[in-house]
Every structure is written in C-alpha cells, then in structure tokens.
N, C-alpha and C positions, 0 to 999 in steps of 0.2 A: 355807332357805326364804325367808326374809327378804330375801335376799341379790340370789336369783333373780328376786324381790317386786321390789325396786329396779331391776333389771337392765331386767325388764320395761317398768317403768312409764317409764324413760327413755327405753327404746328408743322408746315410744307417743305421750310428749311431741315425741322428735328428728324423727319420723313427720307428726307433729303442727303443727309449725314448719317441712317442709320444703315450699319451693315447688315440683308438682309440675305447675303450671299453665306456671311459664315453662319449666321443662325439658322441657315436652314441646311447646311454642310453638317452643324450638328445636332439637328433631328436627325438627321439620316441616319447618322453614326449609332444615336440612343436608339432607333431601328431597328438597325440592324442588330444591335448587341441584346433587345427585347427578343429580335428572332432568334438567335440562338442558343439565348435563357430557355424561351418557349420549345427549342428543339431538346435540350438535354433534360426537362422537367416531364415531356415526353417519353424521352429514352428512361427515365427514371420509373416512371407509372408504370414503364412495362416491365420492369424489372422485379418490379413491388409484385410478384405474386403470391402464392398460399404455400405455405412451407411444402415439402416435398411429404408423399403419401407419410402416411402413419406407422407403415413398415420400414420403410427405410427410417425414421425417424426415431425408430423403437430398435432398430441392428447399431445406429449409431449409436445410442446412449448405455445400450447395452456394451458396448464393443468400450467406450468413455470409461464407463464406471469401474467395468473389471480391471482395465489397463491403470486406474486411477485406485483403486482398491489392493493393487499387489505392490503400488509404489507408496502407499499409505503404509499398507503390515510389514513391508521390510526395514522400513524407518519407525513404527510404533516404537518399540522399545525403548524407554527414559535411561539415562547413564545409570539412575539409583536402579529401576529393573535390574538393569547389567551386573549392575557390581554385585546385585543380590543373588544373581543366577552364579556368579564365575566364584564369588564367596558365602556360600551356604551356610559357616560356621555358625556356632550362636555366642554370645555376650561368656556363657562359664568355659567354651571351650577357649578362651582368648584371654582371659581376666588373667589367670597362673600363670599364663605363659608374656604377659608384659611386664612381669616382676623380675621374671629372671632375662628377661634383654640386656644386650651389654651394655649399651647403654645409661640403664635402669643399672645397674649392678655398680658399672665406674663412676656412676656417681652417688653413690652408697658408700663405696671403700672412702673417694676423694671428703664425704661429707665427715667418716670415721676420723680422718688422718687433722681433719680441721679443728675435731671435738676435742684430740690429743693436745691439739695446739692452742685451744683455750680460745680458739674463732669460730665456733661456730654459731649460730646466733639461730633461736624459735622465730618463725618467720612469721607465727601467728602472736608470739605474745612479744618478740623483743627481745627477751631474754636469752641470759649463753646461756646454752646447754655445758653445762660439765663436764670431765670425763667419766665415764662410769653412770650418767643417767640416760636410762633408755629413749629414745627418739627413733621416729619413724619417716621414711621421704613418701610425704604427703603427695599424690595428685591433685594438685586445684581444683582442678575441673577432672572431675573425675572420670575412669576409664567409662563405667558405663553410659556417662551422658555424652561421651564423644561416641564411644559405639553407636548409640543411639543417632547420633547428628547424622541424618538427611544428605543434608550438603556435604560431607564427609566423602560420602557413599558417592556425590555426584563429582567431587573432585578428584576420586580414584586415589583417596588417603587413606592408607592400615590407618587403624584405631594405636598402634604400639606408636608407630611414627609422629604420633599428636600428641597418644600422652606423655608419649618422654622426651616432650622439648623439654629445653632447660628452662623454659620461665617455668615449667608448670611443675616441678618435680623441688619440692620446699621442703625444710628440715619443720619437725614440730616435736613434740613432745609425745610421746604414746600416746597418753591419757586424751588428750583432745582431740588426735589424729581420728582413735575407736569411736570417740563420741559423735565425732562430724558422719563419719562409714561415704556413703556415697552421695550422702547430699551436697548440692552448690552451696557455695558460702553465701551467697541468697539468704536460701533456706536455712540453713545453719543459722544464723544470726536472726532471722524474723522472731518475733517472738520470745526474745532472749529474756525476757524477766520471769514466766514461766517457766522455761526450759531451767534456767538456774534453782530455782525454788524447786522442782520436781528434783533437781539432783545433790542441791543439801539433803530434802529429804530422804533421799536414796542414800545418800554419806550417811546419815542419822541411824538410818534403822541398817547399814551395814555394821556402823560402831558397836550400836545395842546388841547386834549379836555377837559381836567381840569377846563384850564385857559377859556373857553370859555362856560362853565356850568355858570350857576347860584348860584351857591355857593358860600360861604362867602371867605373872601380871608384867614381866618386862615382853614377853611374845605380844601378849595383849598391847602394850606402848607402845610396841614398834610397828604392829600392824594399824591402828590406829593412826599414828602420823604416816603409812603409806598412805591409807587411803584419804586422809588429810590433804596430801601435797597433791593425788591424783586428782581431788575436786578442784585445788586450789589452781590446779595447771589447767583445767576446763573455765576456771572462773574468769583465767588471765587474759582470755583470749583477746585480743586488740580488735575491735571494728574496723577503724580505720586501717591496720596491718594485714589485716585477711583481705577486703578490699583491692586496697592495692597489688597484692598479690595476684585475684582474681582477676583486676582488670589487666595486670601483664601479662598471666596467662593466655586470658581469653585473645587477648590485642594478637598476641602472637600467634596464635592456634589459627583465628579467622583470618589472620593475613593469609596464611597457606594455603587454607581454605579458598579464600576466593580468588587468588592466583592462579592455584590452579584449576578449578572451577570454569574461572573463563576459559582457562586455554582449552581443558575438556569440551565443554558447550560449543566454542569454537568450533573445533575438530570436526565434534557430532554433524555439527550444520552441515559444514562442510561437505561431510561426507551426505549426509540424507540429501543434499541438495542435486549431488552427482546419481547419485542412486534415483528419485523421483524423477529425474532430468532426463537420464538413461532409460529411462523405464517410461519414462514418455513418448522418448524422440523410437524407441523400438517400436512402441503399437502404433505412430502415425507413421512412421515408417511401413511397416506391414501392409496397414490399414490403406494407404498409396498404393504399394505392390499391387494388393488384391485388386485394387480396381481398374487399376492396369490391366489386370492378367483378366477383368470381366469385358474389358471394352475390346481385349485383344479376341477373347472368344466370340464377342458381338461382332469382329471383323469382317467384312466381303474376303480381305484378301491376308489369311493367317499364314504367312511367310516369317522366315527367322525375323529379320528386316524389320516385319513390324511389329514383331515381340519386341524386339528390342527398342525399338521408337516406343514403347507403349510404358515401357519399365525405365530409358531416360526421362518419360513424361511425367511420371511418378517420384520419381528421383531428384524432380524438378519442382514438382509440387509441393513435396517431403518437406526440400531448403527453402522453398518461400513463407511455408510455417514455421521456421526454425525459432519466430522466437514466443510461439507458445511454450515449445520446451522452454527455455530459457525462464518465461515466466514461472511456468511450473518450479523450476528448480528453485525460483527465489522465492514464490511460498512454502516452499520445504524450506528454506533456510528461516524464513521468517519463522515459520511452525514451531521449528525445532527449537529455536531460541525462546517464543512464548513459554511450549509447553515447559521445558528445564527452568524457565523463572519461578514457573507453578509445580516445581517435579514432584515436590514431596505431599501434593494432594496429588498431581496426576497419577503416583506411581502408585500408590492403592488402587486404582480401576485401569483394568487392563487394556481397554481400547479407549483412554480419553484423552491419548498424547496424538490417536487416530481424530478424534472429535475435533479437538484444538487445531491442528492443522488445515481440516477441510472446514473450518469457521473462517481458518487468516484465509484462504485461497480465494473463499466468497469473497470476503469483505475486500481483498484488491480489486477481485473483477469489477467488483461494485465501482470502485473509488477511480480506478482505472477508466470504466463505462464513463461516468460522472464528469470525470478532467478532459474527457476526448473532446476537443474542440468541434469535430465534426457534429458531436450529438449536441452542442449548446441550442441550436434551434429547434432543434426536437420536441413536440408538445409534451407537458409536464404528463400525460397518461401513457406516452409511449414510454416515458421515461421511466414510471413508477413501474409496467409492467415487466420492461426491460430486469430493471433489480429486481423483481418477482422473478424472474427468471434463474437470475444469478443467483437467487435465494434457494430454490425452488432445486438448482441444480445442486444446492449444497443439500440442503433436505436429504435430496433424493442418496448424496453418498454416506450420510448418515446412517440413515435409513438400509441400505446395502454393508455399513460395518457392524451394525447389530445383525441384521439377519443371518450374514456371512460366521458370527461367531455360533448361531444357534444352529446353523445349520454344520458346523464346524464338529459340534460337542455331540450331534444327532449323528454323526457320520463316523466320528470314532469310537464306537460300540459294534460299527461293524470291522469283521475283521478284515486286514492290511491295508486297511487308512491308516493305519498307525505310522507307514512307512515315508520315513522323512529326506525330503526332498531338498539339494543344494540351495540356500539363500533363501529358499519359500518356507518351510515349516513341513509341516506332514501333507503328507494327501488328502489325508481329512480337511484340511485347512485351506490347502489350495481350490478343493473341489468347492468348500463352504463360500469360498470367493467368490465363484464364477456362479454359486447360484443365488448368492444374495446380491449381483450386481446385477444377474437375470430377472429377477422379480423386482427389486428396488427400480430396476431401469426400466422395466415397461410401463411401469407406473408415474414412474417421472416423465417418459416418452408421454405418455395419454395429457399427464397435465403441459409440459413445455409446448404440446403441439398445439392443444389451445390458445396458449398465451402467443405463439409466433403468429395464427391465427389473428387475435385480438389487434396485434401489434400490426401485423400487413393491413387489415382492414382502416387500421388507425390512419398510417402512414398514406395510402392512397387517398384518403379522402383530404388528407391536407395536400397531400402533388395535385391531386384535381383542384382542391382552392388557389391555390399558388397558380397554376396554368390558367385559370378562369382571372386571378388580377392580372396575369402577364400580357393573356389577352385582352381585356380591359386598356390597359397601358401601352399594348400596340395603337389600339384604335385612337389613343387620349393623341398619342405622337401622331400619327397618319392624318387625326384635325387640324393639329396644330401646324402640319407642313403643307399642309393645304391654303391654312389659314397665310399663314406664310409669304408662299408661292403667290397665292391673288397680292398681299399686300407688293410684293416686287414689284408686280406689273403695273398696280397702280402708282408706286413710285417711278416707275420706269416710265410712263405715259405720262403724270406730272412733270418730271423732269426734262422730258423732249418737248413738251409743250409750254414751259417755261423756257426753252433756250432759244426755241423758234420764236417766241415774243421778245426777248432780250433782242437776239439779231432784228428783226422787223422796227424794235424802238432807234435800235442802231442807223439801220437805213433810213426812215425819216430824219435822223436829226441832221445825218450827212446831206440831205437832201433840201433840208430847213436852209443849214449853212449857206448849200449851194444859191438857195433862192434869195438870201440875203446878202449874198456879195454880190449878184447881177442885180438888186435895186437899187442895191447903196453907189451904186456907180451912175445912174441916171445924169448927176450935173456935169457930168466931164463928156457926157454923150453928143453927138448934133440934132438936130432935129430930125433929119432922118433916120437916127437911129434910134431918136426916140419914138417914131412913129413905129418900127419897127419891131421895138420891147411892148411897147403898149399892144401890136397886134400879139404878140404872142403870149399874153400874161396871162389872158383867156386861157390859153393851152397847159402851163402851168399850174393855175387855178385847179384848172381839171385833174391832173396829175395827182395834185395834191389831197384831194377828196378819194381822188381813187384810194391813195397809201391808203388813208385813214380808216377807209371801208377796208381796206385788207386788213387793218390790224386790229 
C-alpha cells in the first residue's frame, strides 16, 4: 500500500514539474510547418502535369536540333582536316624542296668546312669522315615519316621546320645514309643479322662481276675495295650511336610538336566554344522573340507599349537562360579538346569530331542531372528515364548529323546548291541541316514526349504519396495536442486540488495549536473560568469534526 502511496505521489510530483505548456507550443509549431509542407506538395501536384501537346513539343526539338546542328558543322572541322584543306601538297611535291632550305644547305657548307678540319665525325658509326670521302646529312627521322605525323598536321608544323632541326640533320657516310633511304632507325636496325648477310652477299656477287668485266686488273682492285669499304661503312653502323641520335631527334621534334599542339587545341576550344555559345544564345534568343511577338499577336490590346513589354519580356527570359548557353559553350570546349586527343582517327570520318561532341554534351547533362542536389530524392525510375532522356536527346542529334550529310550529298546534284554561304558551307549543306534536324527531331519529339509523359505520371504519384504521409502526420500531431491539452488540465485540476488540501492541512494545524494553548492553560484558570472552558469545549469539539469533514 505504502509502496503504491509512493509510486502515486511521484508520479503527481513528475506531473507536476512537467512543462506541458511548451510541449504543446511545439506541436503547434511541427502543425503548422506540416501545413505548409502539405500546402506547397499541393502547389507542386499541380504543377506536375503532361508535358505540353506534341506539336509544340515537336516545333521545339526541331527548332533545338537545327540551332544545335549549325553550331556542331561550324566547329566539325579537326586542326589535321584544316591543315589538310589550307596544305594540299603531297609528300614528292615537298621532299626536293627540304633539301635545298637554307637551313638544310648552311648546314651542309658548315658540315664541309668541319670535314676540312679533320672534325667531322659519322654520327652513325663514330668515325671521322676524311677530307675527300663522300658523306651525306642524314634526316633521323626522316622527311616522310614527319610528313606523315598526324600531330604535325595538328600542331600547324611545315614538315621542312621539323626536319631540319639541328638534332635531326647527322653527318653519315653515303653508303649507309642509301642503305637506311627512309626508314626509322627502328626499322633500320631490326633484324640486322639478315640485313648484313643479304648485303655480303650482294658485296659478293657485285665483286664476281668485277672479276669477270673486262677491266684491267688494277680498275678491277680498286673497284673492288670501293665496294669493299661501302659494305664495310653499312657493316659499321653503331646500335647504340644511331639510337641515340634518334632519340635526340625524336625528343626534339615532339617537344615542338606538343607545344604547339596544345597551344593550337587550346585556341580551337576556344574558339568552337564562342562559336556553339553564339550560336546558341542567337536561336534562344530568337526563339524568345518569336514568342513574344505570338503572345503580342494573342493580345486584347496590340499597342506599341505592349510590343514592347512583350520583347523586354523575352529579353528577360533570353538572360534567365543565359547559362544554358554557357553550358553549351563548355561542351564545345570539352568536345573540342576530346575529339583533337582522338584527331588522327577522327579526321578520317567526316562528321565524327560532330559525334564526339554531342556524346561530351549528353554525358554532362547526364552527370550534371545526377549532381543536382534538387533531384537526389527523386525515385531511381524518374531518374533512369530522366538520363533516357538526355540520352535519347543525344540519339536524336545523331541521328540529324547523318541524315543532314545525306541529305546534303542528295541536294548537291541539284543545281545552285552548290552555292556557298558565309561561315555555313553550301546551300546544299545548310538546307541538308534543317532537314535532318526536321525528321531527326520529330522523331525524338514522339519519343521525349513519351518519356516526359512516363516521368509526370511518375512524379505525381510520389507528390500524392508524400501529401497522403503529410496528412497522416498532421493527424499523428493534431492527437498528440490533444493528447496533450487533456493531460494539462488534469495537471491543472491535480494541482489546484493538491494546494487547496496543503492550505486546509494548514488551517487545522493552526487551529490544533490554537486548541492546545487554551487547554494547556486550565491550572492557572479559577473555577469559574473553568466552568467556563469546560462549557465551551463541547463547542470546539464540534468545530473540530467539522474541519475534518471539510478536509
């Protein structure tokens, strides 16, 4: 009982002491902030509808693709394209003419003036050349395999300019100079125990026909040890000597190479980044106007006044996109820099430096879509069909650079397509544009309107789940402040009703007191005043039953 007694009176104390004013100050608060989740989860459901009809859907992607297709083909072109368009030459028109460079020439005389001097040294075998034995200034790396070099072509390097740095232009001896002709010292040296053996034997059967000429036997001697010392100058060749040469060569030639390279690549970005960025920000530009100029014709009231409000409102709208352009221009730059990594596969296929770029353009959107913090809640279906989307959108400009080129090549057969137009190509080309972005883009349009379809279906049925826990979670709160509220009152009605008992224990015990100082006084009393007390104890007695019934 006792036990219970205790159990009670704490529980009515903890009751007692518990704030039930602020706890229920914040339910109110978690309330109200449920209501106005529930109000913008609302505004959101309605927001969430079916993308806009099929035709507009099908004018916008068409209008996307062309304006996205003329700033693809003005930037197509790889550095190696270029250099091949602006230098047509080929490998024998260029070969004669790197021999007689001045270059090439003063250091011919300078190598003569050394041979005089008893300093000049075979670069392949070691040995000084003599005065009086013939020597030739070897290219290392020879003219035609820089002609050849790619990256050359991408760094805006003459083929004369490479091959006659001074690392690459070496003294050698005739005889080995002819035997190497245009191979890398690579190749030159692979397989050198055959190569040797095939060229005794070639020594062999040129002596035998020496001996078997008409010639005198000292003609015969002396041709003999020519061709003697001209094996023996092929045989001398140093592994390690050519090597090293080759790699000072080569070290030297690709530094240039890739110096300038980057700075070219650079440049290119650069520039295609300005150019796709321009060429962006003009058709949403446009693309504003016109709409302007539709809402303006849909007007009650077509005054100057609100042409003019209708084309600041466009104007306005234009700059609040401003950095889709921006993005665009940094997947042209990113493009640009891809495709010249890959230039010398890209620049075989004419439109794949166009491919390359509307791949990088997806893959940001995508990664871009991905990082948005806002989409991190997003069910993983919206999310997949979202990149379907952005996938779907690359497809489709794909899909519009082939067609564009076929319809490009169907168009120049007829006559004055041919005629070529500032910064775009021919008319043929221009026109092949607009009608492969037309058929590309209606066909993208049919599928993207699905998927925005798929996607709003998606999206509303999770705003509806969301609004159905929010409401849920109004109702959990609106118990719990109910819950609440009753407990206050019962602590409030314990609480008054414990104070009322405290004061009432109060007045009895004042009252105890009182009755115990007027008995304890009886000996000091008379007799008449104790007949007195004694009549009125009755009356106190009474009193005192009364309190007690009161309490």
């Amino acid at each position: 009982m006792n036990e219970n007694a205790n159990q009670n009176k704490e529980l009515e104390e903890l009751e007692a002491d518990f704030d039930f004013g602020s706890i229920e100050e914040y339910f109110s608060k978690q309330l109200e902030d449920s209501f106005s989740d529930l109000s913008l989860l609302e505004e959101d459901r309605k927001n969430i509808a079916n993308p806009d009809s099929l035709g507009k859907t099908m004018l916008d992607e068409v209008w996307k693709q062309f304006g996205n297709q003329i700033g693809l083909d003005i930037t197509n072109e790889t550095l190696i394209q270029q250099y091949d368009r602006e230098h047509p030459e080929t490998y024998d028109d260029i070969k004669n003419k790197i021999l007689k460079d001045e270059s090439y020439t003063k250091t011919r005389e300078q190598m003569k003036s050394d041979q005089m001097d008893g300093t000049l040294v075979d670069t392949y075998t070691g040995k000084t050349i003599k005065p009086g034995e013939k020597f030739d200034v070897d290219h290392v790396v020879s003219r035609k395999e820089i002609f050849e070099n790619q990256r050359r072509k991408q760094a805006a390097l003459s083929t004369g300019e490479l091959a006659n740095k001074e690392e690459n232009k070496q003294a050698t001896n005739d005889s080995l100079n002819r035997s190497k002709k245009e191979k890398s010292v690579n190749d030159y040296l692979d397989g050198r125990e055959l190569r040797e053996a095939d060229l005794i034997k070639q020594n062999e059967r040129a002596n035998k026909k020496v001996d078997e000429s008409n010639q005198s036997d000292v003609e015969k001697r002396l041709q003999k040890e020519k061709n003697d010392k001209a094996l023996q100058n092929k045989l001398d060749a140093d592994d390690e000597l050519m090597h090293q040469a080759d790699n000072n060569a080569r070290k030297a030639i690709n530094k240039d190479i890739r110096s300038k390279a980057v700075k070219e690549v650079g440049k290119k970005a650069g520039k295609d980044a300005l150019k796709a960025a321009a060429i962006s920000a003009l058709f949403s530009l446009l693309k504003e106007i016109m709409n302007g100029f539709v809402r303006f014709l849909k007007s009650k009231s077509k005054t100057f006044s609100t042409f003019l409000l209708e084309m600041k409102e466009a104007i306005k709208s234009f700059f609040s996109k401003i950095m889709n352009v921006v993005q665009t221009g940094v997947s042209a730059l990113v493009g640009t820099i891809v495709s010249e990594i890959f230039g010398p596969i890209v620049s075989v296929f004419k439109k794949l430096a166009s491919f390359i770029k509307q791949g990088v353009s997806s893959f940001i959107d995508a990664i871009n879509y991905l990082k948005d913090k806002n989409n991190n809640n997003k069910p993983f279906s919206v999310k997949v069909a979202q990149v379907g989307k952005i996938v779907t959108a690359g497809l489709t400009a794909g899909s519009a650079i082939v067609l564009g080129e076929i319809f490009e090549k169907l168009l120049l057969t007829v006559p004055g397509m041919q005629i070529t137009l500032p910064f775009l190509g021919t008319l043929a080309n221009l026109i092949g544009l607009f009608l492969g972005s037309l058929v590309s883009g209606l066909i993208g349009a049919i599928v993207l309107n699905f998927i925005d379809n798929f996607i709003a279906k998606k999206l509303r049925n999770e705003t509806t789940k969301e609004i159905i826990e929010k409401q849920n979670k109004v109702v959990n709160i609106q118990q719990l402040q109910k819950f609440v509220a009753e407990k206050k009152v019962e602590t409030s009605k314990a609480n008054f009703s414990r104070e009322v008992t405290e004061r009432h224990g109060l007045v009895k015990k004042q009252m105890e007191d009182a009755l115990e100082t007027v008995f304890s006084s009886t000996d000091s009393k008379t007799a008449d005043d104790t007949i007195i007390i004694t009549e009125n104890s009755d009356d106190f007695s009474q009193m005192q039953k009364d309190l007690e019934g009161l309490l």
